[in-house]
C-alpha positions in Angstrom: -19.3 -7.4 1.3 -19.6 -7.5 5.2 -17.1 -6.3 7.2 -16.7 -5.5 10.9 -17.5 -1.9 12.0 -15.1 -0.5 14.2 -17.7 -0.1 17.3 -21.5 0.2 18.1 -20.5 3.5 18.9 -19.2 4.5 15.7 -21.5 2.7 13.8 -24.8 3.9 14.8 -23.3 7.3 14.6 -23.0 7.2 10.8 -25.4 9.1 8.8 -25.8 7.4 5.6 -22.3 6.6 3.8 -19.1 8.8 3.2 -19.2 9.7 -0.3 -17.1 11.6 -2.3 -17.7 12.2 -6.3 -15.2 14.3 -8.6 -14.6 15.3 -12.2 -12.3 12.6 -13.8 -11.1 13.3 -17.1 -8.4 9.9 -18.5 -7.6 9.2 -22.1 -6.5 6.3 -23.9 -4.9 5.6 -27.0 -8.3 4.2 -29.0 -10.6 6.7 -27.1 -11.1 9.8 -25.0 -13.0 8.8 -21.9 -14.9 11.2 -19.4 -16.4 10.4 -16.2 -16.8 10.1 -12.1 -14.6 8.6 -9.3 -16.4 8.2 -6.3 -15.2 6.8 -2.6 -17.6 5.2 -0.6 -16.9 4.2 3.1 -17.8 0.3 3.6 -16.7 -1.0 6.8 -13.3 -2.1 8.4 -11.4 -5.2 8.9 -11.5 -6.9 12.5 -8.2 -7.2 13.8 -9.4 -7.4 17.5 -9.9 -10.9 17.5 -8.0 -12.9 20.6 -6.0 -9.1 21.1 -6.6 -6.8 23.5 -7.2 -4.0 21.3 -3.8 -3.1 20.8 -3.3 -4.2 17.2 -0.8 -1.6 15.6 -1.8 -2.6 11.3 1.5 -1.1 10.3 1.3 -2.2 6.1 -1.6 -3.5 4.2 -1.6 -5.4 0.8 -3.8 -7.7 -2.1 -3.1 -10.3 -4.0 -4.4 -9.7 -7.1 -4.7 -13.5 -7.9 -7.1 -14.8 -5.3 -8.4 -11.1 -3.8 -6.7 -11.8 -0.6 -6.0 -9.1 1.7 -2.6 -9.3 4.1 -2.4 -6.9 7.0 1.0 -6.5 8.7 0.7 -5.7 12.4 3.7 -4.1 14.3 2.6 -4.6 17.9 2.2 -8.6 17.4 4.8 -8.9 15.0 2.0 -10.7 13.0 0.4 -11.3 9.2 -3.3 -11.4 9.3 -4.8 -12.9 5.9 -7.9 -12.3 5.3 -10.4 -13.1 2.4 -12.1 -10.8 -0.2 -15.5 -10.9 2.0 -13.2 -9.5 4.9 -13.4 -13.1 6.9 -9.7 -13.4 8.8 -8.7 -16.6 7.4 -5.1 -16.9 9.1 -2.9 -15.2 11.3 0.8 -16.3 12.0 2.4 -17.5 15.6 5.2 -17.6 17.5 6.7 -20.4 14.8 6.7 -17.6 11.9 10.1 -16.5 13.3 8.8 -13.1 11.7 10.7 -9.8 14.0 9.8 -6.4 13.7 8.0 -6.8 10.3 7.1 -3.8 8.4 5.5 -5.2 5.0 3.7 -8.5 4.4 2.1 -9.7 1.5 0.6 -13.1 -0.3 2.3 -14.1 -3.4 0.8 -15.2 -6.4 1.5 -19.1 -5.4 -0.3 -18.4 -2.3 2.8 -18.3 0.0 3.4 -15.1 2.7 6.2 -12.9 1.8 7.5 -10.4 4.3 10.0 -7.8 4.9 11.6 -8.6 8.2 14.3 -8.7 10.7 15.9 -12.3 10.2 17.5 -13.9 14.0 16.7 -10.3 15.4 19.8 -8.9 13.0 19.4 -7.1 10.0 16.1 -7.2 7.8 15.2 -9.4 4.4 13.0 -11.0 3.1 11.0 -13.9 5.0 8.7 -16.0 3.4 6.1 -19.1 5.2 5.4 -22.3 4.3 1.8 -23.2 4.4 2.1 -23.7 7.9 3.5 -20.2 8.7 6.8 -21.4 9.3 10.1 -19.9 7.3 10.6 -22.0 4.4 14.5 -21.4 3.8 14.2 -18.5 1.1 17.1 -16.9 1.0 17.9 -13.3 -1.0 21.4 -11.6 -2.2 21.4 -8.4 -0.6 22.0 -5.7 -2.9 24.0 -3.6 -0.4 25.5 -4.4 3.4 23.0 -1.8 4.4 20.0 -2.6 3.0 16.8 -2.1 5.3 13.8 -3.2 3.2 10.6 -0.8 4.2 8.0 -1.8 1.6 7.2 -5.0 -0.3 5.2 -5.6 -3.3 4.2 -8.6 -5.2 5.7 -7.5 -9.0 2.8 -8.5 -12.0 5.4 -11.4 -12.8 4.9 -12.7 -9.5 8.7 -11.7 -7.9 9.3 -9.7 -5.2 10.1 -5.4 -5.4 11.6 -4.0 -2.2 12.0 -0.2 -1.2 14.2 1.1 1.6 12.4 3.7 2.1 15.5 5.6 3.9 18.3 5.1 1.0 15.9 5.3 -1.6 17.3 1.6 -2.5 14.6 -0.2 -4.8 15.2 -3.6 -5.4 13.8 -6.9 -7.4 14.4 -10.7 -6.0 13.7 -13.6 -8.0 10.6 -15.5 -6.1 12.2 -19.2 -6.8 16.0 -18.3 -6.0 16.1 -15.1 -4.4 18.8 -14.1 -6.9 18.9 -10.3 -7.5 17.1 -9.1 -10.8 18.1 -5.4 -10.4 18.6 -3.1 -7.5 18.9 1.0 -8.5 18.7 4.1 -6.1 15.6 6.0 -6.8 14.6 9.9 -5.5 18.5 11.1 -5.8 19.0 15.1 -6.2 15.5 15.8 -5.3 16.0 15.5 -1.2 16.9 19.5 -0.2 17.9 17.9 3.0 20.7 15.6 2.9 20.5 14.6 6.1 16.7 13.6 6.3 15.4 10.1 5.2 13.5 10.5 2.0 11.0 8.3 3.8 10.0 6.4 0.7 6.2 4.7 0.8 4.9 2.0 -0.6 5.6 1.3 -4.1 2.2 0.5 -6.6 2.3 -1.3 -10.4 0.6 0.3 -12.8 -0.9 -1.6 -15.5 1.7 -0.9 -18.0 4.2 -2.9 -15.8 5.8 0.7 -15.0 6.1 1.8 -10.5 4.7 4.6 -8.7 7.0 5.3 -5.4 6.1 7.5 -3.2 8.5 10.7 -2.4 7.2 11.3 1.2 9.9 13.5 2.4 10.3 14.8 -0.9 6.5 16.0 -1.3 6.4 14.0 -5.1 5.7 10.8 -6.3 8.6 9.0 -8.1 8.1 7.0 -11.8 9.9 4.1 -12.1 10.2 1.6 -14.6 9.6 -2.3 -15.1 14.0 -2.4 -14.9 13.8 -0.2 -11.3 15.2 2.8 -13.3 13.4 6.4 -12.4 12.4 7.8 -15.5 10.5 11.1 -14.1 8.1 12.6 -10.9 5.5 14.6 -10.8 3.7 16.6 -7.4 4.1 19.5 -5.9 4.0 20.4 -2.4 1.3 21.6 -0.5 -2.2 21.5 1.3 -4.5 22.3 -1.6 -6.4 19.6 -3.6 -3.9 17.9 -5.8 -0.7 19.1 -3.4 1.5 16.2 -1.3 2.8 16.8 2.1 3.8 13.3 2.9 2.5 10.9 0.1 3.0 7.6 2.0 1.4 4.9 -0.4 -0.3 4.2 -3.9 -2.3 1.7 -5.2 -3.7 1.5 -9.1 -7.3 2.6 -8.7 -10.3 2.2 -11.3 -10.2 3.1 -14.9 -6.5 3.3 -14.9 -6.7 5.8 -11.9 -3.4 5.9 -9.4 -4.3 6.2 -6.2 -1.9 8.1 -3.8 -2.3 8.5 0.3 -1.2 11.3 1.7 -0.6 11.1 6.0 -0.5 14.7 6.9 -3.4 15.7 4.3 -5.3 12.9 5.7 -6.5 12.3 2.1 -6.7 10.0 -0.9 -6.1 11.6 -3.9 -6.6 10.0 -7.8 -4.3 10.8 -10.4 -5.5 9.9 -14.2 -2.9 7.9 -16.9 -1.0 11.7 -17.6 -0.2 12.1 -13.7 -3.3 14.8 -13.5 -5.0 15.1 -10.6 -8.5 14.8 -11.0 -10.2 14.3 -7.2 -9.2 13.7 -3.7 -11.1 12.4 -0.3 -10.9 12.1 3.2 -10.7 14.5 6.5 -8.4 14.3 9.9 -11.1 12.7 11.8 -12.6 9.5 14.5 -15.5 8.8 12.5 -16.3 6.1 9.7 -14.8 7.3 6.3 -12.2 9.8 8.3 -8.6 9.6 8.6 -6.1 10.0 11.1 -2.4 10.0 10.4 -2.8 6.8 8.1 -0.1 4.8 7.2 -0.5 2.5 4.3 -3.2 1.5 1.4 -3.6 -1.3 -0.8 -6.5 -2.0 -3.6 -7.6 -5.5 -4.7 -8.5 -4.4 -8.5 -12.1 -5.1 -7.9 -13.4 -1.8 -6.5 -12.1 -2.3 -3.0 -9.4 0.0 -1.5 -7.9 -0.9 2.5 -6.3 1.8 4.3 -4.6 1.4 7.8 -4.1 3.4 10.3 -2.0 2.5 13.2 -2.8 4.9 16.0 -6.2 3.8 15.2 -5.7 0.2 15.3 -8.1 0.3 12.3 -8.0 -0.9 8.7 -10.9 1.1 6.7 -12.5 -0.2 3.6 -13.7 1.6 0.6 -15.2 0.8 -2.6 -14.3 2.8 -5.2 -15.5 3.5 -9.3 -14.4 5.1 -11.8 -18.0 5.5 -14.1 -17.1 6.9 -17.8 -19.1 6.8 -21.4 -17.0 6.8 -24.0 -17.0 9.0 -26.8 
């Protein structure tokens, strides 16, 4: 894969590759299986085409039908699509009618789905046409104050929102935008009533079940396939394996869950029991570094994206999970 490098600069200033290998220990029901997860720093996405270096990538998701990778940018109020070789393939207009967006993704009928003030007034769910234009999907909110944060693309091909302030997670039908279930996730674990739980962006693991980010409540939050929470595991901290601010996950290699963590300026893998098994990443300007980033996404084929607004950067990764069976 080729991708863009963020400047000459940068570039000729990296010695070799980032790489980062850790114990990995997973299990599954037929067999015990040991091996390696390893993070290795590829390249980043070029969102500095017809900008003037201002881009702000506030979200970024796959599609885990055609590979495709959807950046949402806040300062543009823009979707950038680009494909799995890292090629920018589209970008929305003035015509998307798209305000203040703070998700975006492609759906698995190829269509872009965002979350989105609709006529400048409270936010939804807005979805373009093949010409970028709003195509008259509609949703039932499931509260007057609903403030979708975070979309996701479900498995089944409808649409999961979090607002990441209530702690609202909902589930829209794709075709009719009727309401599949709506339930309030991350109660009694906020010590602070009166600050946001700051909820990140939700991931599907393979068994159909979610993985929600706490963020202000320094855990990550199991949900399942009906939007009911069923446990959390986490504890806070700075140490390997402890969450300050977890603000995204994405399923990872091997069954591996990936979680991002802004103020640790780290990824850290989780196995199929919620153990922690590695982490990566430094506060940092060069290739392979973080610095406060915001979201991740992972396309299922070894590649992991991670944004970072006050960077104006979208990193790429490719990641494996090596084991032998025994």
């Amino acid at each position: 894969m080729t991708f863009h490098r963020p400047s000459t600069t940068i570039a000729n200033g990296l010695q070799g590759v980032a790489v980062i290998t850790a114990a990995l220990a997973f299990a599954s029901v037929a067999a015990a299986t040991t091996g390696t997860v390893s993070f290795q720093y590829s390249g980043a996405l070029n969102l500095s085409q017809n900008h003037d270096g201002r881009a702000r990538p506030a979200a970024v998701t796959c599609d885990a039908v055609a590979g495709e990778i959807c950046v949402t940018e806040s300062a543009y109020s823009a979707l950038h699509v680009f494909n799995a070789a890292g090629c920018e393939t589209f970008r929305t207009g003035g015509f998307a009618g798209i305000s203040l967006p703070s998700d975006g993704a492609v759906d698995h009928e190829g269509r872009l789905v965002a979350t989105s003030a609709v006529d400048g007034q409270d936010a939804s769910i807005v979805r373009l046409d093949t010409y970028g234009e709003p195509d008259g999907y509609r949703v039932e909110r499931p509260a007057g104050d609903w403030r979708p944060t975070h979309l996701l693309v479900a498995r089944d091909g409808h649409y999961v929102t979090v607002d990441g302030a209530s702690g609202l997670m909902a589930k829209h039908d794709k075709d009719t935008g009727a309401l599949l279930w709506s339930h309030v996730i991350g109660e009694g674990q906020n010590d602070d009533a009166q600050l946001d739980m700051n909820l990140g962006r939700p991931a599907q693991m393979p068994d159909g079940t979610f993985r929600v980010p706490g963020g202000n409540l320094h855990v990550m939050l199991v949900v399942d396939e009906d939007g009911q929470q069923t446990g959390s595991f986490g504890r806070v901290g700075s140490s390997p394996g402890r969450m300050v601010f977890p603000v995204a996950a994405a399923a990872g290699p091997g069954g591996t869950l990936l979680v991002l963590d802004q103020l640790r300026h780290k990824i850290m893998a989780f196995d199929g029991r919620n153990e922690f098994v590695a982490e990566y990443g430094s506060i940092g300007d060069t290739p392979g570094a973080f610095y406060y980033p915001v979201s991740m996404a992972a396309d299922g084929n070894g590649h992991v994206y991670v944004a970072q607004s006050f960077r104006s950067l979208v990193q790429v990764f490719n990641v494996q999970a090596i084991g032998t069976a025994e």
